[in-house]
C-alpha positions as CSV (number, residue, x, y, z in Angstrom):
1,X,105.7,107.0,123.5
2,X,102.3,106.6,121.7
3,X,102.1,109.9,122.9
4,X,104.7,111.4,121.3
5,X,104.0,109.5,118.3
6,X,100.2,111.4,118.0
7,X,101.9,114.5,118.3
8,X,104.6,113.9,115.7
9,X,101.4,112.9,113.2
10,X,99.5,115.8,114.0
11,X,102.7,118.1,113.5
12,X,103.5,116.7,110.1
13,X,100.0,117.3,109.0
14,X,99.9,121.4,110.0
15,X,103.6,121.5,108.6
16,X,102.1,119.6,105.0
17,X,98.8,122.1,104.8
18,X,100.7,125.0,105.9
19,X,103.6,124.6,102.7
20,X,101.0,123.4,100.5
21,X,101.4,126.0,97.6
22,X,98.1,124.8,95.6
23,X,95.4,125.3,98.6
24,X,97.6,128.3,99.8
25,X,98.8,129.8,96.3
26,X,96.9,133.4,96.5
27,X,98.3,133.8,92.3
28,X,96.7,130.6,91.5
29,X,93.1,131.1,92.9
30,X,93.4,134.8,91.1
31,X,93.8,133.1,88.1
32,X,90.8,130.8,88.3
33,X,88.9,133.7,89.6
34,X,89.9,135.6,86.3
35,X,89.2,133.0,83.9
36,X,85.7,132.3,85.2
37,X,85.0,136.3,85.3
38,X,86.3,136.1,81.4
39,X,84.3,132.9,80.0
40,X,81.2,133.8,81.7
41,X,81.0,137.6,81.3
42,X,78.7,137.3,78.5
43,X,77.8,133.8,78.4
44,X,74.0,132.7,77.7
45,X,73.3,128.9,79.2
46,X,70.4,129.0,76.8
47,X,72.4,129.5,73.8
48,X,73.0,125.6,72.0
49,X,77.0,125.7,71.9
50,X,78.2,125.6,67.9
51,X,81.8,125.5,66.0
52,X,81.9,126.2,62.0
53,X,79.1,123.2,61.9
54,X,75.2,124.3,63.0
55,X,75.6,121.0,65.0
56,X,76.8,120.5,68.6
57,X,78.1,117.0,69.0
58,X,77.7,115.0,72.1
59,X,79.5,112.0,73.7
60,X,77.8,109.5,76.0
61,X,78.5,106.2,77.7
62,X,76.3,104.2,79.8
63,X,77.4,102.5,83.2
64,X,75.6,100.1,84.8
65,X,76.0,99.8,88.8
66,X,73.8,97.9,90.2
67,X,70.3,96.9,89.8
68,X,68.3,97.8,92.8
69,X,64.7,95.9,91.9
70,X,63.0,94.1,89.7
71,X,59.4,94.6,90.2
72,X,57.8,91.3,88.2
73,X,54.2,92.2,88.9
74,X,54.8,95.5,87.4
75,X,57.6,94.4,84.8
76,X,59.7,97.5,86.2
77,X,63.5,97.4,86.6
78,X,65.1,99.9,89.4
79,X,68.5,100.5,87.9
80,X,71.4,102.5,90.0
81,X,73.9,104.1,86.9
82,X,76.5,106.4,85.4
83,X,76.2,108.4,82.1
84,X,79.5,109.6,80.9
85,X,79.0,112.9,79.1
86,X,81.0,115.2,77.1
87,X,81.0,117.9,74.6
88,X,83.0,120.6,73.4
89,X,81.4,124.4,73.7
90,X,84.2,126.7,71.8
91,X,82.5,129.9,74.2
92,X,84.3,128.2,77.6
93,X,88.1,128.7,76.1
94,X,90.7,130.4,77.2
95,X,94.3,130.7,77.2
96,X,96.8,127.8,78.8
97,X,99.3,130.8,80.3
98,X,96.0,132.0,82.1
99,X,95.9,129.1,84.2
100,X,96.9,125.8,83.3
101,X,94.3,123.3,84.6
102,X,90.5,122.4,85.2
103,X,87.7,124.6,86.4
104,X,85.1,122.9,88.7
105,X,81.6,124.9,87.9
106,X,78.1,123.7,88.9
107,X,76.1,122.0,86.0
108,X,73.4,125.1,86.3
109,X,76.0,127.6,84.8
110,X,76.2,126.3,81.4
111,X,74.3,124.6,78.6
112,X,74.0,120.9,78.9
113,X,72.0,118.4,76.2
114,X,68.0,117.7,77.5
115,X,68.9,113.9,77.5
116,X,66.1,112.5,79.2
117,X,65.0,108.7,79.4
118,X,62.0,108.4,76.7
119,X,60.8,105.6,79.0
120,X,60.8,106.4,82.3
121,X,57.9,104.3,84.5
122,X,58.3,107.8,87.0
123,X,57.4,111.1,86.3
124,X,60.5,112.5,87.0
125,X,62.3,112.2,83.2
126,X,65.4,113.5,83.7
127,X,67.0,111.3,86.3
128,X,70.4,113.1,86.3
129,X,71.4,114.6,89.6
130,X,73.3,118.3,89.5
131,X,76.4,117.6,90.7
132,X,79.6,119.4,88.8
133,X,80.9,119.0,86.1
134,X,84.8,119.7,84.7
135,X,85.3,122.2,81.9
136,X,89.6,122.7,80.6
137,X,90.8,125.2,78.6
138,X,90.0,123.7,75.2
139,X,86.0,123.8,76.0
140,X,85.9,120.6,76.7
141,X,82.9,120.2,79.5
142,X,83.3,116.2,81.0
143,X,80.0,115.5,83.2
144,X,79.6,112.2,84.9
145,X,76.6,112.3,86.9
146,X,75.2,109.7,88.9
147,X,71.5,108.0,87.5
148,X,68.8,106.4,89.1
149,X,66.0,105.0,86.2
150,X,62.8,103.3,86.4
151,X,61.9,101.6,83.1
152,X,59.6,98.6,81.7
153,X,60.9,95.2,80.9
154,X,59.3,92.5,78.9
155,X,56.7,90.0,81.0
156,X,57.4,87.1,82.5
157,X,55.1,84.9,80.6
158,X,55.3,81.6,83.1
159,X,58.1,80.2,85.0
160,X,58.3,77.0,82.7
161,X,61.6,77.7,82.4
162,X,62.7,78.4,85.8
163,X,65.6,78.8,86.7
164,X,67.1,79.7,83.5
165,X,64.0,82.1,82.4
166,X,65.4,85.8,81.2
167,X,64.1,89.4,81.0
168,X,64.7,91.8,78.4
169,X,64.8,95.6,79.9
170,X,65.2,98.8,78.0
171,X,66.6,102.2,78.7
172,X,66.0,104.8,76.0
173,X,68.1,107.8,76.1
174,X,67.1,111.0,74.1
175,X,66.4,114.9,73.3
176,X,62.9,115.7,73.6
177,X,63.4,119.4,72.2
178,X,66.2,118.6,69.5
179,X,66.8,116.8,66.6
180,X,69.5,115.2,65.2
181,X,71.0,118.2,63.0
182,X,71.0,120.0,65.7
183,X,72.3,117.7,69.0
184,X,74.1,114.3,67.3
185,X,74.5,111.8,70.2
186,X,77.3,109.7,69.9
187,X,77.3,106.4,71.7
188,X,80.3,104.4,73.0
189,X,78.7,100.3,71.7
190,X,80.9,99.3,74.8
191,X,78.9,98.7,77.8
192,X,81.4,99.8,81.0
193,X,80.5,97.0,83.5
194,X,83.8,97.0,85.5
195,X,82.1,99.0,88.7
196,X,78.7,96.5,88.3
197,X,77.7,94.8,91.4
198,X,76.3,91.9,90.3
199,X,74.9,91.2,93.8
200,X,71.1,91.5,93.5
201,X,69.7,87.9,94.5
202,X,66.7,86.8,92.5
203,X,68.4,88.5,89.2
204,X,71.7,89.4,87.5
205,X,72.8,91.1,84.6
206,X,73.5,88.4,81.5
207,X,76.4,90.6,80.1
208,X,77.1,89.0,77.1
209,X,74.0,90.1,75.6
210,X,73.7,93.0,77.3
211,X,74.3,96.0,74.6
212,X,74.1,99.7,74.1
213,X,73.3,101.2,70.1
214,X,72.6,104.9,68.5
215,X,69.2,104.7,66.7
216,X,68.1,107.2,64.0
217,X,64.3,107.6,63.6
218,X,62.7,109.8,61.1
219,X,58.8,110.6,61.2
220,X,56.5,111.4,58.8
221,X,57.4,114.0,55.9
222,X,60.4,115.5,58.5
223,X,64.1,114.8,56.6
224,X,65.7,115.2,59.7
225,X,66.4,112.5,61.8
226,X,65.5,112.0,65.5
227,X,68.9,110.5,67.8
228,X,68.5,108.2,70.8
229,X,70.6,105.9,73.0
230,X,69.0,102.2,73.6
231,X,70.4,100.4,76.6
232,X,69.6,96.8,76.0
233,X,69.8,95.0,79.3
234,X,69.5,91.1,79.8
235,X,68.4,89.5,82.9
236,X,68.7,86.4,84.3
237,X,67.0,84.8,87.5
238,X,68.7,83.2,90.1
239,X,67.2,80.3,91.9
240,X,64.3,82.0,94.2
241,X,65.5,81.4,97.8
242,X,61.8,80.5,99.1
243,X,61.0,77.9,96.5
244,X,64.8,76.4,96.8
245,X,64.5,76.1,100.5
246,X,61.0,74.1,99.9
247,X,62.8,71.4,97.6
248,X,64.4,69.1,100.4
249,X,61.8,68.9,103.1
250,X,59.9,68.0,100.0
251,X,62.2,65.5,99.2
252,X,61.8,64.2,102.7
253,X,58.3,64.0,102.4
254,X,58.9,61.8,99.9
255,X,60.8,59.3,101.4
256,X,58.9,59.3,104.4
257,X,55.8,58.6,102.1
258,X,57.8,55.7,100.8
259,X,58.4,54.5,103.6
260,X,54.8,54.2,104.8
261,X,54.7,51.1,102.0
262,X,56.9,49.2,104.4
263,X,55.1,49.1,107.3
264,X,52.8,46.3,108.3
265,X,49.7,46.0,106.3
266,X,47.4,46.0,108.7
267,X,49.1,48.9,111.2
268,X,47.3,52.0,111.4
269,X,50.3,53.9,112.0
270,X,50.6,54.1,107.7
271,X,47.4,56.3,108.6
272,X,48.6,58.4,110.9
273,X,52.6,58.8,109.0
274,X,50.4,60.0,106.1
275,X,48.2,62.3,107.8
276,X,51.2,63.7,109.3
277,X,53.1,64.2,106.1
278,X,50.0,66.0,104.3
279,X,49.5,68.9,107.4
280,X,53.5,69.3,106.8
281,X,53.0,69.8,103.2
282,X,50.3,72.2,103.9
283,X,52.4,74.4,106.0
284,X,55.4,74.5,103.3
285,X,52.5,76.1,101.0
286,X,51.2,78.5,103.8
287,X,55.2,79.6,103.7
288,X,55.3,79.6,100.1
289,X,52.8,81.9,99.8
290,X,54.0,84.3,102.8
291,X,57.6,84.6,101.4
292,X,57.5,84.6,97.9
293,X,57.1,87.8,96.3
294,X,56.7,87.4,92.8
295,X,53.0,85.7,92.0
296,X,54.8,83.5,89.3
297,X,56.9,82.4,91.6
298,X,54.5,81.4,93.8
299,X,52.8,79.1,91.5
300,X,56.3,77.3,90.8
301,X,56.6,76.8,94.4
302,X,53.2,75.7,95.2
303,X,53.3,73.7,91.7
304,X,55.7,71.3,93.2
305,X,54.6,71.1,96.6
306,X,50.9,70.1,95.4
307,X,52.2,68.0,93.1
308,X,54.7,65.8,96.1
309,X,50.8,66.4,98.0
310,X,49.0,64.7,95.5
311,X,51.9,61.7,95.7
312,X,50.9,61.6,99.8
313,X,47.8,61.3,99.2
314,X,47.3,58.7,96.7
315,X,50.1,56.6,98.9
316,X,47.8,57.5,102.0
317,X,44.3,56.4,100.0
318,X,46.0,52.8,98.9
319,X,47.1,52.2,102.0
320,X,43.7,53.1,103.7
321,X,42.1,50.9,101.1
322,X,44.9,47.7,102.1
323,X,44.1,48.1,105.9
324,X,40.4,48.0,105.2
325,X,40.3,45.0,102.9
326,X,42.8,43.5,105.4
327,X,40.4,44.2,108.1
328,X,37.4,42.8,106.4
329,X,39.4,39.4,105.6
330,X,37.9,37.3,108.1
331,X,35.8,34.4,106.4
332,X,37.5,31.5,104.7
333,X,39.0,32.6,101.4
334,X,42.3,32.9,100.4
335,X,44.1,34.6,97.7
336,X,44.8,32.0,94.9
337,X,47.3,29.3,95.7
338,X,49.6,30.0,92.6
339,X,50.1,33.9,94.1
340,X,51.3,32.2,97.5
341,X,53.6,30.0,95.9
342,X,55.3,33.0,94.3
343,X,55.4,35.1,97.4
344,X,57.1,32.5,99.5
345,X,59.7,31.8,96.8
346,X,63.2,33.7,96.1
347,X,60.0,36.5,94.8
348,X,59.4,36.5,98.1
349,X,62.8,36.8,99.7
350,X,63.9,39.4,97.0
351,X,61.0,41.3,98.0
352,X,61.9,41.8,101.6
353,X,58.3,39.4,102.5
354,X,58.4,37.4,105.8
355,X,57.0,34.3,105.5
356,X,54.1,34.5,108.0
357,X,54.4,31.4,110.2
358,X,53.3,31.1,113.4
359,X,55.5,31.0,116.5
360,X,53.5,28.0,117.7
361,X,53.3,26.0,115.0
362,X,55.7,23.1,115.4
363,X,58.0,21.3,112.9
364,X,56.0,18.7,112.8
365,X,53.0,20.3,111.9
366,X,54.0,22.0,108.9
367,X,54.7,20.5,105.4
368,X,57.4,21.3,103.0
369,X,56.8,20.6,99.5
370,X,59.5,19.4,97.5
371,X,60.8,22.9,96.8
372,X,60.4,23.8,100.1
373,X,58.9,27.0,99.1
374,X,55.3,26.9,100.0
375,X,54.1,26.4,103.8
376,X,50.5,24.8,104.2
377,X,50.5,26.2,107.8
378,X,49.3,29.4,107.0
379,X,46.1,30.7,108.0
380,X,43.8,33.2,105.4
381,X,44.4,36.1,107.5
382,X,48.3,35.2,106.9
383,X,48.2,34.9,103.4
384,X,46.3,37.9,102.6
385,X,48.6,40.0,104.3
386,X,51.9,38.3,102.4
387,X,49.5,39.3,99.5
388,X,49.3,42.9,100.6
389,X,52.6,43.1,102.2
390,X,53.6,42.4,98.1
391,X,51.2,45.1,96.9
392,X,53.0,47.4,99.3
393,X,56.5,46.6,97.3
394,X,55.0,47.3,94.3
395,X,53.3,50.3,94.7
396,X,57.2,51.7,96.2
397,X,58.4,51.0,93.2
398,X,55.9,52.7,91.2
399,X,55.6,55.8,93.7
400,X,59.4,55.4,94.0
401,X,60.2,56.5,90.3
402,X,57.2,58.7,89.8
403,X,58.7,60.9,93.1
404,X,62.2,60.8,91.1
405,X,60.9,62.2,88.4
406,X,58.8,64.6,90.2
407,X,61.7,66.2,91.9
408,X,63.8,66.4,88.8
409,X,61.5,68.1,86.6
């Protein structure tokens, strides 16, 4: 059956080609044939096209497709484009009882406008590819060719304002042998952005302030004025993949720092959970570095992660400096009585501090004041490290909001 099926297909596609009268029509190809003999007998390509005016008018749109780079070490944009082009040259007419439709001719048999990009970053100026172009029997020649332009944009200053930082690129479309009595370039202000592929991923086209305008310029003592075609293009970043992917283990980093202040004061292990944290901050900057393109770029990145670096290491030195002094607290004193009395209090308790008594002291042995809040049974090395174990909460706090701010600025 599937059999049969194929070679019902296959028979109804020879029947279709075979009766087709325009691809088989011998009258119709003679009359293409004739017309092209008739237009092009004595036809000079070199020859600027007029009508009752000594100026040969020109139609263009711009089409953005797709933009294939942005170079921001070299401020170059890599654009992938259409230029709708058309103009009327009264020598390519002929008669609609001739033949009745288009002709299809290559763009190297007739005269086109030397539109070339004023600004191109390559040596190659004229970026239009030959491909055909349409010509009816009014002289109206339609060329749409396909455009690949490499032109300068403005710097990126810093990346202050990254994300939301933008880049103004320019495409400048003109004659370099006419002027504007002679070729007059007329520009659609509509930028055609229904074929754009707005799929590049560190930038995209802002098209509401994208534009297109005609600009005349005169020079010197010369009356007549010079036309070209500027093709304002706005560009927005998006969010850099390499820096966004840095933002939560950095925000891990954090809270692991934070939570180094609730450790015991005297356990080396703060020394090792910081040491730990500062080789895993140094290998988010080695990655940084590797992945990151764009050298501003690479400073935001790095920015942030020295900056949650700088946070682990002051959090690692303070806590150095309370295991030392807790270390060297061996002789009699105490810290001062008053300080005690607030630490073993609702403080205390809202604090998160354990009251350091020992296992083995007995009921008996320790006295309660008539608040109950202070206990006599503590030893120096006991009080000192209620004292520290409070210096601990508040340096979270303060490291707490200073990281919060960090990682929303």
């Amino acid at each position: 059956m599937q059999y049969f099926i194929y070679l019902l297909t296959c028979l109804l596609v020879f029947v279709n080609v075979i009766v087709d009268p325009v691809s088989c029509d011998p009258d119709l190809m003679t009359k293409m044939r004739n017309v092209k003999e008739k237009i092009f007998k004595d036809y000079d390509k070199y020859l600027r096209p007029v009508n009752y005016t000594n100026t040969t008018y020109v139609d263009t749109a711009f089409i953005p497709r797709q933009i294939i780079e942005f170079d921001e070490e070299r401020s170059l944009l890599s654009l992938d484009s259409f230029i709708w082009i058309h103009w009327f040259d009264p020598r390519l007419t002929w008669d609609r009882s001739e033949y009745d439709g288009e002709l299809q001719i290559p763009s190297s048999m007739i005269w086109k406008p030397d539109l070339s990009v004023y600004n191109s970053h390559s040596a190659q100026v004229d970026p239009f590819h030959d491909i055909p172009l349409a010509l009816d029997s009014s002289g109206l020649v339609s060329w749409f060719p396909p455009t690949y332009t490499q032109t300068t944009c403005s710097t990126v200053e810093n990346g202050s304002l990254y994300p939301q930082d933008t880049v103004t690129c320019l495409v400048w479309l003109g004659s370099w042998s006419t002027q504007g009595w002679q070729v007059d370039f007329r520009h659609w202000e509509h930028m055609f952005l229904d074929d754009f592929d707005n799929v590049n991923p560190r930038w995209e086209l802002d098209t509401k302030n994208s534009h297109t305008f005609r600009n005349e310029a005169y020079y010197g003592e010369y009356s007549e004025p010079y036309i070209s075609i500027h093709v304002v293009l706005v560009l927005k970043r998006r969010p850099v993949p390499e820096i966004e992917a840095t933002r939560a283990p950095c925000a891990l980093v954090m809270c692991l720092a934070l939570a180094i202040f609730w450790l015991p004061p005297d356990s080396s292990k703060k020394i090792l959970l910081g040491g730990f944290l500062f080789v895993v901050l140094n290998l988010l900057l080695v990655y940084v570095g590797l992945a990151t393109k764009a050298p501003l770029m690479v400073l935001k990145g790095v920015s942030f992660i020295q900056t949650t670096m700088y946070l682990v290491v002051i959090t690692l030195l303070l806590q150095v400096f309370v295991v030392i002094k807790m270390a060297s607290q061996t002789g009699p004193s105490r810290p001062p009585s008053a300080v005690t009395h607030v630490l073993t209090g609702p403080i205390g308790r809202y604090a998160c501090l354990r009251t350091p008594v020992k296992e083995d002291t007995s009921l008996d042995r320790v006295q309660l004041k008539e608040d109950s809040s202070t206990v006599e049974a503590f030893t120096a090395r006991d009080e000192w490290k209620l004292f520290a174990a409070a210096v601990d909460r508040a340096l979270f706090v303060i490291m707490a909001l200073t990281m919060i701010a960090v990682h929303h600025l």
